[in-house]
N, C-alpha and C positions, 0 to 999 in steps of 0.2 A: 504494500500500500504506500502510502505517502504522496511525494512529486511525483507527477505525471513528466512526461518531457517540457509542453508549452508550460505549466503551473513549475517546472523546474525553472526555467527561462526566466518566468517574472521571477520568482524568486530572486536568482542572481541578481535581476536590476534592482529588486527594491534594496536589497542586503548592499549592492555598492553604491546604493545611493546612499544609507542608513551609512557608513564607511566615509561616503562624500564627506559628511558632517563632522566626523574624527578628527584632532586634527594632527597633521601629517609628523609632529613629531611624537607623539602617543602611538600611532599607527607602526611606526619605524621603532620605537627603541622596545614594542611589545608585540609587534608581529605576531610571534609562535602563540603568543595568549592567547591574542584577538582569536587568528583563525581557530584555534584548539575552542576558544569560548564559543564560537559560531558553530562548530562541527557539529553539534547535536542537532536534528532536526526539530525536538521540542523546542530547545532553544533556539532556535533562527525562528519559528513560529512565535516564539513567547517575544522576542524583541519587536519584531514585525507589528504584532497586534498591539502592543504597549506605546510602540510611535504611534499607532492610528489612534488612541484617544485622548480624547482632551482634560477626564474627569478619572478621579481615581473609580476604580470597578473589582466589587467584591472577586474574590480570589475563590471563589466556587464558579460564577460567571468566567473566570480567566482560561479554570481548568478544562469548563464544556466547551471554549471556545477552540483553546491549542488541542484538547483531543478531535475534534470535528476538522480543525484543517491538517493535522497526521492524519488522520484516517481515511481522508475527503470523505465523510460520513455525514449527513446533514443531523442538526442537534436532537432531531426526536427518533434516532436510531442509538442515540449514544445511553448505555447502560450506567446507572447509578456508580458500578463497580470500576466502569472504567474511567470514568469522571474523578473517582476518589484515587484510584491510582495516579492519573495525571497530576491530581492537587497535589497527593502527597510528595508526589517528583518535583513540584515545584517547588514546597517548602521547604525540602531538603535537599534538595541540590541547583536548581536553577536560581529562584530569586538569591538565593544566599551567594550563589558566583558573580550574581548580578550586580548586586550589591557591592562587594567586593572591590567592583571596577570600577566601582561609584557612578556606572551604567542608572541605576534608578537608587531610591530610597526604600528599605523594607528591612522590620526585623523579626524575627521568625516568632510567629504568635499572631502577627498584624492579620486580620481578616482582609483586610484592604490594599489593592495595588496600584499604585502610582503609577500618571502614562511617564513613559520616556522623552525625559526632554528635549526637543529638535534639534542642540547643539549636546550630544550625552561626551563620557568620559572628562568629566570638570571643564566644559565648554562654556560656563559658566560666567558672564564680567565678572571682573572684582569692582568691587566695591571701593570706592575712594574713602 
């Protein structure tokens, strides 16, 4: 299951568009991260959906969402059982590498997930 060929394709653009936004000295002195953090196909789904929204969105709503685009499953096929596995993968391994790279904000307990900010990995102004 997963990416088809053409839903592989957008993939790739959105992920280097998501990349565009990095900025090139982050990208360069953690290369191996980035890709190694991208390699998971959860994960490349869970960044993807996180840039698309604009409000934070409960992390049960996260889970139904990245299992339905792995599985290309529309969400009233998706089973209680597999929705909680995705969440639990989330909590424990995804948001928390996320986090990590200071990619988004989350700490394990939070029922709530933050979008990803347009400019992510401390893309941030500073503040005068």
């Amino acid at each position: 299951m997963g990416d088809t060929a053409n839903d592989g394709g957008q993939l790739l653009v959105d992920l280097l568009e998501f990349l565009d936004a990095v900025a090139s000295e982050t990208l360069l002195s953690t290369s191996d991260s980035v890709f190694k953090l991208l390699g998971d196909e959860q994960r490349r789904h869970l960044v993807l959906y996180l840039t698309e929204q604009d409000t934070v969105t409960p992390l049960s709503r996260v889970a139904l969402e990245i299992t339905s685009r792995c599985n290309d499953t529309p969400y009233t096929d998706i089973t209680p059982a597999e929705q909680e596995r995705t969440r639990f993968r989330l909590e424990q391994e995804h948001l928390p590498r996320l986090a990590d790279y200071d990619i988004l904000s989350w700490s394990y307990g939070d029922d709530m997930v933050e979008p990803i900010p347009k400019t992510p990995f401390g893309g941030k102004e500073n503040e005068a």
